[in-house]
C-alpha positions in Angstrom: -25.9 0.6 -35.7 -27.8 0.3 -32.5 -28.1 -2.8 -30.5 -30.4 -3.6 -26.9 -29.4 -4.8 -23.9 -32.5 -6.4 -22.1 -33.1 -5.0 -18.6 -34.2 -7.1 -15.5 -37.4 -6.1 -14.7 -38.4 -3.8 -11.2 -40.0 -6.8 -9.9 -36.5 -8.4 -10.1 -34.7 -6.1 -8.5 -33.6 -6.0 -4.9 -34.3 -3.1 -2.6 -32.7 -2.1 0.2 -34.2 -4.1 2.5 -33.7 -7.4 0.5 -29.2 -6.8 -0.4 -27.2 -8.6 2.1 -26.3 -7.2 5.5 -23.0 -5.8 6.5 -19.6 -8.3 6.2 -18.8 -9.2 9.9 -15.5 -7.6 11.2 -13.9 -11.0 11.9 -14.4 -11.6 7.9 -13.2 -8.0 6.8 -10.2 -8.1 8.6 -9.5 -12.2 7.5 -9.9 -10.8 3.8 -7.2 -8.2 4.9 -5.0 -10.6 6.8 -5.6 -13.0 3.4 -4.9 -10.0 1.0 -1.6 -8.6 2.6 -0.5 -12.7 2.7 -1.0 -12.8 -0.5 0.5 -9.4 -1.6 3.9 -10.1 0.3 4.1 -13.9 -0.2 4.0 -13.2 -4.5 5.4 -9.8 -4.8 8.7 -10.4 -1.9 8.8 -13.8 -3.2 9.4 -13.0 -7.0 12.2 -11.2 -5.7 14.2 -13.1 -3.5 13.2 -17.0 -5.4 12.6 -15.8 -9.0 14.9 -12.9 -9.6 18.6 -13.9 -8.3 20.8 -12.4 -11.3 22.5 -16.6 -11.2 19.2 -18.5 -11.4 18.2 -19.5 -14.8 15.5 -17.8 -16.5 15.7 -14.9 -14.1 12.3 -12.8 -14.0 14.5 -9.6 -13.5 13.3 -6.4 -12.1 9.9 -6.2 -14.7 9.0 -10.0 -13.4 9.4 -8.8 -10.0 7.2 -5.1 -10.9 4.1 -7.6 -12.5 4.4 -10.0 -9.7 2.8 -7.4 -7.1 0.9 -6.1 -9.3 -0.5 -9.7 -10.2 -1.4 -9.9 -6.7 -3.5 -7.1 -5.8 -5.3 -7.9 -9.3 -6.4 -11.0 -7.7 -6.8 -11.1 -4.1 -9.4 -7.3 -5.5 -11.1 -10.0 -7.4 -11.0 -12.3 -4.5 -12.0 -10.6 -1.6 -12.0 -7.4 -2.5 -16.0 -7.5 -2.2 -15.7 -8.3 1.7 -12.5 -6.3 2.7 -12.6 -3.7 0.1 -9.1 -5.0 -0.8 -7.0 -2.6 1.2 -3.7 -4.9 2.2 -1.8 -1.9 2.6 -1.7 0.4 5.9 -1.3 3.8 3.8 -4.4 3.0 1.9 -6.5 2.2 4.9 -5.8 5.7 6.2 -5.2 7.4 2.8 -9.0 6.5 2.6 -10.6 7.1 5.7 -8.6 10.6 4.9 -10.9 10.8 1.7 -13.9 10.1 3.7 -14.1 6.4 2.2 -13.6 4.2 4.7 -14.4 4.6 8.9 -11.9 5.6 10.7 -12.7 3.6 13.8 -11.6 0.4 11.5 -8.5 1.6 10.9 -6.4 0.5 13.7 -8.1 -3.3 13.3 -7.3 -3.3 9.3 -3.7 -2.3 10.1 -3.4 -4.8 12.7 -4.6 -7.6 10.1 -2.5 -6.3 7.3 0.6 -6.5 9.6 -0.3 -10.2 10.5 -0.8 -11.1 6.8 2.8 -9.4 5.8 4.7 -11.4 9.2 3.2 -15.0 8.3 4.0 -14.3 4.8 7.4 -13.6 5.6 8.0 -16.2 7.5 6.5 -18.4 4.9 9.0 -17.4 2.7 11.7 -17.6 4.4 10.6 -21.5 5.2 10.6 -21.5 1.4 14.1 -19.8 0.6 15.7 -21.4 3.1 15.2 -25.2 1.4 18.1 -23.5 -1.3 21.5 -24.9 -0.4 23.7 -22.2 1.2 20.9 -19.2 1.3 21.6 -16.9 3.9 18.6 -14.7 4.9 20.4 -11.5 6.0 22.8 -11.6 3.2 20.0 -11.7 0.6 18.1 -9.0 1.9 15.1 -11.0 2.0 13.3 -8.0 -0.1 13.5 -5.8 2.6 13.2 -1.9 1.6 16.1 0.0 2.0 17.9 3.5 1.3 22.0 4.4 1.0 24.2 1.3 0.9 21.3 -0.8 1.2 19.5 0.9 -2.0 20.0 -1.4 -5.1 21.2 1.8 -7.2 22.9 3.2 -3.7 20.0 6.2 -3.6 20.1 8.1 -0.8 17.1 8.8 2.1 16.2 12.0 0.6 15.1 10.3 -2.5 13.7 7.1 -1.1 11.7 9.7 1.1 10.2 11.9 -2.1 9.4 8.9 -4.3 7.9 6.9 -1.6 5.3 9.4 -0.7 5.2 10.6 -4.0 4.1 7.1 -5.6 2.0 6.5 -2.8 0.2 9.7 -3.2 -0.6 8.2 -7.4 -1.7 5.2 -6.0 -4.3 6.4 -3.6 -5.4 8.6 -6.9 -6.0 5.6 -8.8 -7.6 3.5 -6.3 -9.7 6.5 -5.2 -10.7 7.3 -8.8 -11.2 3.9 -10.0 -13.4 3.1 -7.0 -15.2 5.9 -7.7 -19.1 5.0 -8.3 -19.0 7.3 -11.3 -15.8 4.9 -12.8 -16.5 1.7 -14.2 -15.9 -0.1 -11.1 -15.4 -3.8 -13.3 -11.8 -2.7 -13.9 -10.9 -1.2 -10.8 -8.7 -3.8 -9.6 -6.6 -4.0 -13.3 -6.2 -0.2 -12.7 -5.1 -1.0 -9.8 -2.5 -4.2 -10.2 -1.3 -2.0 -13.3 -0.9 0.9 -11.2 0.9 -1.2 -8.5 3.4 -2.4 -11.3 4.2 0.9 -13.0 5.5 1.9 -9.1 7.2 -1.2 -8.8 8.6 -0.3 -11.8 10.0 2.9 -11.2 10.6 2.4 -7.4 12.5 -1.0 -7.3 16.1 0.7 -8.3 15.7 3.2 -5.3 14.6 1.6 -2.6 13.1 -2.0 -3.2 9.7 -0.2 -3.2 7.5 0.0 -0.6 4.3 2.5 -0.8 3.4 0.0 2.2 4.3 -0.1 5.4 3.1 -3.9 5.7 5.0 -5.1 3.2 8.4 -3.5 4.7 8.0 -4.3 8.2 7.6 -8.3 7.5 11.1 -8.9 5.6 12.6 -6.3 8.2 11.3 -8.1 11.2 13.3 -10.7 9.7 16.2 -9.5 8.7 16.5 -6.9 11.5 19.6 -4.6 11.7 19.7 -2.0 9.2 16.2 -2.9 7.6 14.7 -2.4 11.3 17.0 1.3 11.9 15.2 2.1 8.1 12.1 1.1 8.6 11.0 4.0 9.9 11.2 5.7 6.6 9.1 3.0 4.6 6.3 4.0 7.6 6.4 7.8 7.6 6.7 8.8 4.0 4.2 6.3 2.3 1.5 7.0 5.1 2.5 11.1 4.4 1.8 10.4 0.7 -1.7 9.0 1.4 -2.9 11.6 3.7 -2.4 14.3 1.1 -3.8 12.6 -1.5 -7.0 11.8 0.5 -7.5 15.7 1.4 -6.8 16.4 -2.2 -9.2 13.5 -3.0 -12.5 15.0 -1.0 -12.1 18.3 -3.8 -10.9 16.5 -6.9 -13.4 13.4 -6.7 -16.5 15.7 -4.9 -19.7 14.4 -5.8 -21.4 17.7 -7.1 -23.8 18.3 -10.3 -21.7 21.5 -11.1 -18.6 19.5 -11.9 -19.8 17.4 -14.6 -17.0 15.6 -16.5 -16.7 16.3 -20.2 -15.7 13.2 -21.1 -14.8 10.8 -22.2 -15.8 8.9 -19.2 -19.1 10.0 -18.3 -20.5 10.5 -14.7 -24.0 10.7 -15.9 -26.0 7.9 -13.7 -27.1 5.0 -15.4 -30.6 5.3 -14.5 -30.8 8.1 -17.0 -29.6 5.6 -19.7 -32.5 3.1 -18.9 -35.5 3.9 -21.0 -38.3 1.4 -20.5 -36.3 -1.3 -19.2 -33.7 -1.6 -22.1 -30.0 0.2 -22.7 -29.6 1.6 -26.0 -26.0 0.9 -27.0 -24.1 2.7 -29.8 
C-alpha cells in the first residue's frame, strides 16, 4: 500500500540567497553559555538535591543518568539550531578535529561553556545550601573524582580509560547522528540517550565527566582534591574526542563509493522526489 506526500512547489522554495544569514557570534556563544547552564544546573543538580540515599523518593543513580541526558535532549531542541548544541569542551574540539566545526571558534565556545558550567554551580549551590546542615565540601557537590574520591573507590587508571573511552562513543554518535545522510530529526534523542547510557555506566567510577565544563564548575567549588583531580577530567575526555574526530573524517567520508547497504539509506532525497510528490511504502 502506497501513500503521497505532497511536495512544496519550486516556486516555494528558498534559494540560497533567500535562507537566513549566519547566527551572530554573541548569540552562538549565549546558546552555549545557555546550554552548558542548563547541562550542569539539571544533570549536577539531580545528584546532589534528588539523589541523597536519606531523602525520600530518591532518584538513585538511573534518575541521576536520565537527568543529563534530559538536558542535552532539550537545550539540542532549544538552541541547538543557533549554537549547534555543543555545551561540552571535548565536543567543540572533537569536532573541529572531524572537520565539523571552525577551529578559530573554538577557544570562544569553550570560554562560554565554562561560564555556563560556573554560574550553574554557583546556582546550585545557592540552592543546596537552603537544606538545614548541608555542607558543600562534604557532599562533594557532584564533583568528578578517582581513588577515595570515586563512589566505587576506582582508581585513576580506570577513570582515565573510561573517560576517554566514553567520550570517544559520544563524539561517534553525535558525529553520526548529525550526519546529513542521518535523519537529523532525532539527533538530539540519540544524543540525550547516548548521554544517559554513559552516565550510566560512568557514574560508579568516577561521577562521570566526558566534559571538562561540567567538572571544573563543582571543583571550582569545592576545591581541594576535586581541583588536584581535575586535571584528569580535562586530559582524557578531550584525548577521547580527538581520536574519534580523526577516526570520524574516514568512517563518516562523504564518497559515492561507500554507499551504505542499509538499513539507513544515504541515497539523497532529491532522488526520492519524482514530480513534486514522495512515494512512501
Amino acid at each position: 500500500m502506497h501513500q503521497t506526500l505532497s511536495l512544496p512547489a519550486q516556486s516555494d522554495v528558498r534559494t540560497a540567497a533567500d535562507r537566513p544569514r549566519p547566527i551572530a557570534a554573541a548569540r552562538r556563544l549565549a546558546a552555549e553559555a545557555i546550554g552548558t547552564f542548563w547541562l550542569v544546573l539539571g544533570g549536577c543538580g539531580a545528584a546532589v538535591l534528588a539523589a541523597g540515599a536519606t531523602l525520600p523518593g530518591s532518584i538513585g543513580m538511573a534518575g541521576v543518568a536520565l537527568a543529563f541526558g534530559l538536558t542535552v535532549f532539550t537545550m539540542a531542541f532549544a538552541v541547538g539550531f543557533i549554537s549547534g548544541g555543543h555545551f561540552n569542551p571535548a565536543v567543540s574540539i572533537g569536532l573541529a578535529v572531524a572537520g565539523r566545526f571552525a577551529a578559530r571558534d573554538v577557544p570562544g565556545y569553550v570560554a562560554a561553556q565554562l561560564v555556563g558550567a560556573v554560574l550553574a554551580s554557583a546556582a546550585l549551590a545557592l540552592l543546596a545550601g537552603g537544606a538545614p546542615g548541608f555542607d558543600l565540601v562534604a557532599s562533594g557537590f557532584a564533583a568528578n573524582g578517582y581513588g577515595v574520591h570515586s563512589p566505587g573507590h576506582y582508581g585513576m587508571a580506570t577513570a582515565f580509560l573510561a573517560e576517554a573511552l566514553l567520550t570517544a562513543g559520544f563524539l561517534v554518535v553525535i558525529l553520526g547522528a548529525t550526519d546529513q545522510r542521518s535523519s537529523g530529526p532525532f539527533a538530539p534523542l540519540a544524543i540525550g540517550l547516548a548521554l544517559t547510557l554513559i552516565h550510566l555506566v560512568a557514574i560508579p567510577i568516577d561521577n562521570t565527566s566526558v566534559n571538562p565544563a561540567r567538572s571544573t564548575g563543582p571543583a571550582l567549588f569545592v576545591g581541594g582534591w576535586a581541583l588536584s583531580q581535575l586535571w584528569l577530567f580535562w586530559v582524557a575526555p578531550i584525548g577521547g574526542a580527538v581520536v574519534a574526530g580523526l577516526g570520524a573524517r574516514w568512517l563518516f567520508a562523504h564518497s559515492r563509493e561507500d554507499q551504505s547497504p542499509g538499513p539507513i539509506s544515504d541515497q539523497p532525497v532529491e532522488r526520492l522526489i519524482d514530480d513534486g510528490k514522495v512515494t512512501v511504502a
